[in-house]
Backbone as numpy.savetxt, mean C-alpha at the origin, in Angstrom:
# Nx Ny Nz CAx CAy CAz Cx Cy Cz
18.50 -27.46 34.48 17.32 -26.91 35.05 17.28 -25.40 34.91
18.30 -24.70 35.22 18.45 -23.44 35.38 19.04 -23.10 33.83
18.69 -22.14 32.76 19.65 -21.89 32.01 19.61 -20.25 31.90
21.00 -19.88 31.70 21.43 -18.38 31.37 21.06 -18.06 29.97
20.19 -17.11 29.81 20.04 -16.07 28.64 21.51 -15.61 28.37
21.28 -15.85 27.04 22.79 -15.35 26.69 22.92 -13.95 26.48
23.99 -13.52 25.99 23.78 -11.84 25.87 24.53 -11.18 24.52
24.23 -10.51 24.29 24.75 -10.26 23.35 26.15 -9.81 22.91
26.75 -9.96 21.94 28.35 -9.98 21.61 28.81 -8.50 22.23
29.63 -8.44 22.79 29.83 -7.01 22.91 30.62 -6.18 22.07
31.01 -6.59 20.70 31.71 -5.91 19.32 30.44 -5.36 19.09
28.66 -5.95 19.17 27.97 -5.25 18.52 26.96 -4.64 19.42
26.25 -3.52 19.29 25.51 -2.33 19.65 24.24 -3.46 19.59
23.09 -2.82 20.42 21.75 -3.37 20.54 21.01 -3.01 18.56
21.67 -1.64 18.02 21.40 -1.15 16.68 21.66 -1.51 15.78
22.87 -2.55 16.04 23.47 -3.04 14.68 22.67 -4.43 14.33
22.65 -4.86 16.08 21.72 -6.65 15.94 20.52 -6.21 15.81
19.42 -5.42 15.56 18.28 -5.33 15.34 18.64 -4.99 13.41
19.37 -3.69 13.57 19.08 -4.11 11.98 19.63 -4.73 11.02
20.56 -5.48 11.57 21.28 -6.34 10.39 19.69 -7.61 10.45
19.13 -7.61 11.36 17.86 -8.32 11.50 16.73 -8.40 10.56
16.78 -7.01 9.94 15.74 -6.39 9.56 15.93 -6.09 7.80
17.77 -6.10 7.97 18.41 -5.65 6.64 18.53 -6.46 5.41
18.12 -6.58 4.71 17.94 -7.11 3.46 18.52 -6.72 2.24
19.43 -7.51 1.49 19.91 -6.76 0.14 19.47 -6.64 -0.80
19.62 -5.82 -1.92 19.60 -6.61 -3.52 21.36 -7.12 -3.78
21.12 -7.92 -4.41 22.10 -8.23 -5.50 22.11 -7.60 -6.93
22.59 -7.26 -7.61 22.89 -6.81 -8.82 23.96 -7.22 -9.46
23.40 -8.02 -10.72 24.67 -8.54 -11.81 25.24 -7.44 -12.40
26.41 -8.29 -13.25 26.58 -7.30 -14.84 25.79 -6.23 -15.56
24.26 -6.63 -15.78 23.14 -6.51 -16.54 22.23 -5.51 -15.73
22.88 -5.28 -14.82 21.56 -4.57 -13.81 20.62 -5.01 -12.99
20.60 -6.26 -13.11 19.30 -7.54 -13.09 19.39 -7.91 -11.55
18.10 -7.82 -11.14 18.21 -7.85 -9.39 18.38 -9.46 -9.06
19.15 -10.44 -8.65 19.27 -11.87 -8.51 18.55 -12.00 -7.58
18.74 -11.51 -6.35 17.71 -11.62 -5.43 16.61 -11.16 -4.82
15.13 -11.44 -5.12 14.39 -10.91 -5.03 13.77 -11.52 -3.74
14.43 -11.65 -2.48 13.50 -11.53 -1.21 13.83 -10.41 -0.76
13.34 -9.58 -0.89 13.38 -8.15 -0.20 11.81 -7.72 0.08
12.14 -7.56 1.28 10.74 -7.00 1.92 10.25 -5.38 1.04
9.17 -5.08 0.94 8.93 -3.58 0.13 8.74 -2.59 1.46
9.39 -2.03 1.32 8.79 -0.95 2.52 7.58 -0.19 1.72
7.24 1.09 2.47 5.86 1.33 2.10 6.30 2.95 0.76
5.72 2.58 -0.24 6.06 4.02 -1.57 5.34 4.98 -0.99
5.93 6.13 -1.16 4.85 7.52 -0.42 4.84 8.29 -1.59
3.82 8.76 -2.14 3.13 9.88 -2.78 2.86 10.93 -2.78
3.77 12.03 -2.21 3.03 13.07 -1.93 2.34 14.02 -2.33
1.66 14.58 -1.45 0.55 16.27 -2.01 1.59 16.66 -2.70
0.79 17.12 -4.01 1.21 17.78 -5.04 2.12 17.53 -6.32
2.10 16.27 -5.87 2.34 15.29 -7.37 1.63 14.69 -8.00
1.54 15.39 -9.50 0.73 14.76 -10.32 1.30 13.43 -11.68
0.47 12.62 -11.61 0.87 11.55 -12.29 -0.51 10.96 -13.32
0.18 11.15 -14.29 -0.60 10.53 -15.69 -0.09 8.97 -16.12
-0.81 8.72 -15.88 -0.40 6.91 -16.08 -0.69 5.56 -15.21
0.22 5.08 -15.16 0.12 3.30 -14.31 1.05 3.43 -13.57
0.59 3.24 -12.18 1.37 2.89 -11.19 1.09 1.35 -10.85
2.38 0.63 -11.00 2.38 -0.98 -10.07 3.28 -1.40 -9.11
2.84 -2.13 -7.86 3.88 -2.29 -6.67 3.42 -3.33 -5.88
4.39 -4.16 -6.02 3.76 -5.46 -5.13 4.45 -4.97 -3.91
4.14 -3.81 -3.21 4.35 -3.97 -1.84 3.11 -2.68 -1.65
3.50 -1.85 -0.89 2.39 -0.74 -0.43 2.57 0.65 -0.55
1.47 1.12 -0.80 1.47 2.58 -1.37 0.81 3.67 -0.54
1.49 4.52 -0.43 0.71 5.68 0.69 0.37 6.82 -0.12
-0.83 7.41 -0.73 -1.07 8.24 -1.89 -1.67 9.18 -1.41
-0.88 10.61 -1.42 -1.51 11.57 -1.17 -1.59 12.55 -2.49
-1.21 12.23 -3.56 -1.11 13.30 -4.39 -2.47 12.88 -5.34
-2.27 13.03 -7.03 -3.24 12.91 -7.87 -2.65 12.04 -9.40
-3.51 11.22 -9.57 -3.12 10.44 -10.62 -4.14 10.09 -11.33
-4.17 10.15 -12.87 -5.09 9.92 -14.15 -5.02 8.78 -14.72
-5.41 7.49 -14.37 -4.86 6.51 -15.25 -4.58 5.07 -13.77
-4.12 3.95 -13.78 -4.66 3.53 -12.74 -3.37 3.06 -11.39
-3.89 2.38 -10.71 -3.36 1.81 -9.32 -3.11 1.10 -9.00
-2.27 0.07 -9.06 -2.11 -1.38 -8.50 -1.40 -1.72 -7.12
-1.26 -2.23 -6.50 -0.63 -2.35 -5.17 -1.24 -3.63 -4.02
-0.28 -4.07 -3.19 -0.59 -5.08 -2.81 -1.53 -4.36 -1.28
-0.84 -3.56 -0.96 -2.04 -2.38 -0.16 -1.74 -0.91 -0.53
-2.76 -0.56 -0.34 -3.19 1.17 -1.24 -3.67 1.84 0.32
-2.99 3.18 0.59 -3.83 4.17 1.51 -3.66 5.56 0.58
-5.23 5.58 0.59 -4.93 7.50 -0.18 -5.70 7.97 0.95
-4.58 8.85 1.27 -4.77 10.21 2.35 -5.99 10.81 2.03
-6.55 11.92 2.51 -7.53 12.73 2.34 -7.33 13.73 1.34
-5.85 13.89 1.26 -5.59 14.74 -0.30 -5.85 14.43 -1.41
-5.68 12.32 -1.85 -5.51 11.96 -2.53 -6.53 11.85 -3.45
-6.38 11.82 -4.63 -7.31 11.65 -5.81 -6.82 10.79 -7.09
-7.58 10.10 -7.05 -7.57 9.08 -8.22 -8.56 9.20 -9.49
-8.15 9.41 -10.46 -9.21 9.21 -11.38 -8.83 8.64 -12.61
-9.95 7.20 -12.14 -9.47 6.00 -13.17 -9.26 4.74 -12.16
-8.35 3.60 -12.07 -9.12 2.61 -11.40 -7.70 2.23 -10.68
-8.37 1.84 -9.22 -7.31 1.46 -7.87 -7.71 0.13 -8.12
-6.68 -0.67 -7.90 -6.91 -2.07 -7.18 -5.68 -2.51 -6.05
-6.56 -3.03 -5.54 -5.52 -3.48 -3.97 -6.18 -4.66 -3.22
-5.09 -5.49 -2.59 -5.68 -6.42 -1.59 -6.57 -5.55 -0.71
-5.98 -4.69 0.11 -6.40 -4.21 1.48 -6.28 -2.60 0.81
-6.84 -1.93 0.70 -7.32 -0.74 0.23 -7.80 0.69 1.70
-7.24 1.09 2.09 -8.51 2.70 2.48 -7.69 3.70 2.58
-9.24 4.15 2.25 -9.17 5.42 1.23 -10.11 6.12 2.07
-9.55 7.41 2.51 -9.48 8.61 2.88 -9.77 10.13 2.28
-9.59 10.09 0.79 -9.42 10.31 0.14 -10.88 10.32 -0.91
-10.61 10.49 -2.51 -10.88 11.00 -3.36 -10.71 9.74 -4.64
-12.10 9.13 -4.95 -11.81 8.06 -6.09 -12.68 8.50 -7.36
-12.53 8.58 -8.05 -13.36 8.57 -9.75 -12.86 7.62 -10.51
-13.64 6.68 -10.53 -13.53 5.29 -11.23 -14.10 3.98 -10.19
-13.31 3.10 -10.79 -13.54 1.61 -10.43 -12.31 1.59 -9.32
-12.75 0.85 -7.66 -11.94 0.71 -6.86 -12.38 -0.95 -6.75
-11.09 -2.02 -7.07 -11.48 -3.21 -6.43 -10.31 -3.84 -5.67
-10.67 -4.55 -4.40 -10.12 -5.12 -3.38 -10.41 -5.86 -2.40
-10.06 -6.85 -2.04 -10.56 -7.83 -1.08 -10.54 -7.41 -0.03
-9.96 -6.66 0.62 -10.73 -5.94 1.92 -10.53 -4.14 1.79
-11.74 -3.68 1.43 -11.92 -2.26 1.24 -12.22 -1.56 2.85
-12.16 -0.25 2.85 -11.99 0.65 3.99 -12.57 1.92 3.59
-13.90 2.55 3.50 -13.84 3.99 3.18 -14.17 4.82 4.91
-13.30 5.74 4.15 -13.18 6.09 5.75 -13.99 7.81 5.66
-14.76 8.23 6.96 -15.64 9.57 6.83 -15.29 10.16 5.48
-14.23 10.62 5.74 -13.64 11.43 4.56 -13.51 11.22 3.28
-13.97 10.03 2.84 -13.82 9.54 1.67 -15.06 9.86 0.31
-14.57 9.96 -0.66 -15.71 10.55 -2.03 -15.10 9.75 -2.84
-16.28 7.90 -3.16 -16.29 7.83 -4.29 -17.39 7.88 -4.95
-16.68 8.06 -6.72 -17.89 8.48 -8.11 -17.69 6.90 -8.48
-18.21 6.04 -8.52 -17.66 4.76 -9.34 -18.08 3.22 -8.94
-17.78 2.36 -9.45 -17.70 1.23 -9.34 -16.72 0.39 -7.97
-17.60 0.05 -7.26 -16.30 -0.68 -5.81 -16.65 -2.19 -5.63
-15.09 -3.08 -6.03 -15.64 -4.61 -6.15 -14.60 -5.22 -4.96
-15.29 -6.11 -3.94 -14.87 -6.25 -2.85 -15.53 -8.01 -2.21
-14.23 -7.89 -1.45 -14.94 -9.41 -0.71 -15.66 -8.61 1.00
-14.49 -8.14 1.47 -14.97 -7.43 2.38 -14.89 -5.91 2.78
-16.10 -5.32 3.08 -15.55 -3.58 2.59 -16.96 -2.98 4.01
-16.14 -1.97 4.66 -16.43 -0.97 5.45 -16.55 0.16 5.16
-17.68 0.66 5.59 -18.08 2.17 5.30 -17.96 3.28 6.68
-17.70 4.13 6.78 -18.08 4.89 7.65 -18.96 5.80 7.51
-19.78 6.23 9.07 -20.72 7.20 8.43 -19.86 8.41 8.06
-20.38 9.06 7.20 -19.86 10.29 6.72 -19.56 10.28 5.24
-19.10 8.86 4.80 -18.55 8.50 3.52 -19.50 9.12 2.54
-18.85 9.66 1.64 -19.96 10.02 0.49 -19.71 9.01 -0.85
-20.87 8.36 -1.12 -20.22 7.29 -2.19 -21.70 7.38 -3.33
-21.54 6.99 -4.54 -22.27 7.51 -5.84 -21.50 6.16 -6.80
-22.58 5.56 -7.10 -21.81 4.15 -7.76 -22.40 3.02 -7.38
-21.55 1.77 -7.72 -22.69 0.68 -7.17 -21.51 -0.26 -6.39
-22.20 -0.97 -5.72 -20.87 -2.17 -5.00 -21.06 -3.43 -4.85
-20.15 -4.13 -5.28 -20.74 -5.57 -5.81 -19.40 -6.52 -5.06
-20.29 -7.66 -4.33 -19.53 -8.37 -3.72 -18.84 -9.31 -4.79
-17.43 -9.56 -4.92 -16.16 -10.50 -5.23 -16.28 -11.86 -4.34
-16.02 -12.74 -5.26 -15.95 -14.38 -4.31 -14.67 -14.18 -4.33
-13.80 -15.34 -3.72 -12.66 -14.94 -3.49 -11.99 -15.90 -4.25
């Protein structure tokens, strides 16, 4: 009827059982070659004042404050109010704060006051705020 919560080992700290919780490895062979790929992505950060010419891809999430020519992939995208893109974002869950020139597409978009896009935005579901300045057309995605 009655049962005792157990407690925790006392060899280990409340810090060690939360993050051995949380902690996840790679493996690495001979070859370099990652064997195990359940690893959670933590989030990539971008910062002001890095510039990047090319393709960025990341199946986990991207925090973009700097500037990039060429395009965006990510399973979620936030560009800061610094950020500038020119050329094409795509993301599940997308907002942007920020600065787009090109094509932005994503199943749930976010432009937030601060946001300036020039371009094309393809979306299942997408929010505007007032303030947004946008120039382009926007066309709903089935899913």
């Amino acid at each position: 009827m009655f049962f005792r919560k157990s407690k925790p080992k006392k060899s280990e700290t409340v810090d060690e059982v939360v993050k051995s919780s949380h902690t996840k490895t790679y493996v690495f062979d001979d070859n370099n070659d990652i064997k195990k790929n359940d690893v959670e992505p933590k989030i990539s950060t971008i910062s002001k004042g890095l510039n990047i010419t090319g393709s960025i891809v990341s199946k986990g999430k991207i925090r973009f404050n700097g500037l990039i020519k060429g395009t965006l992939e990510a399973k979620s995208l936030y560009v800061g109010e610094d950020g500038f893109i020119d050329g094409k974002a795509t993301a599940d869950e997308a907002v942007i704060l920020g600065n787009i020139k090109g094509s932005l597409r994503g199943k749930k978009v976010r432009l937030a006051a601060t946001s300036r896009i020039e371009g094309d935005t393809y979306h299942e579901v997408i929010a505007i705020e007032d303030g947004a300045i946008y120039e382009g057309s926007i066309k709903r995605i089935k899913s």
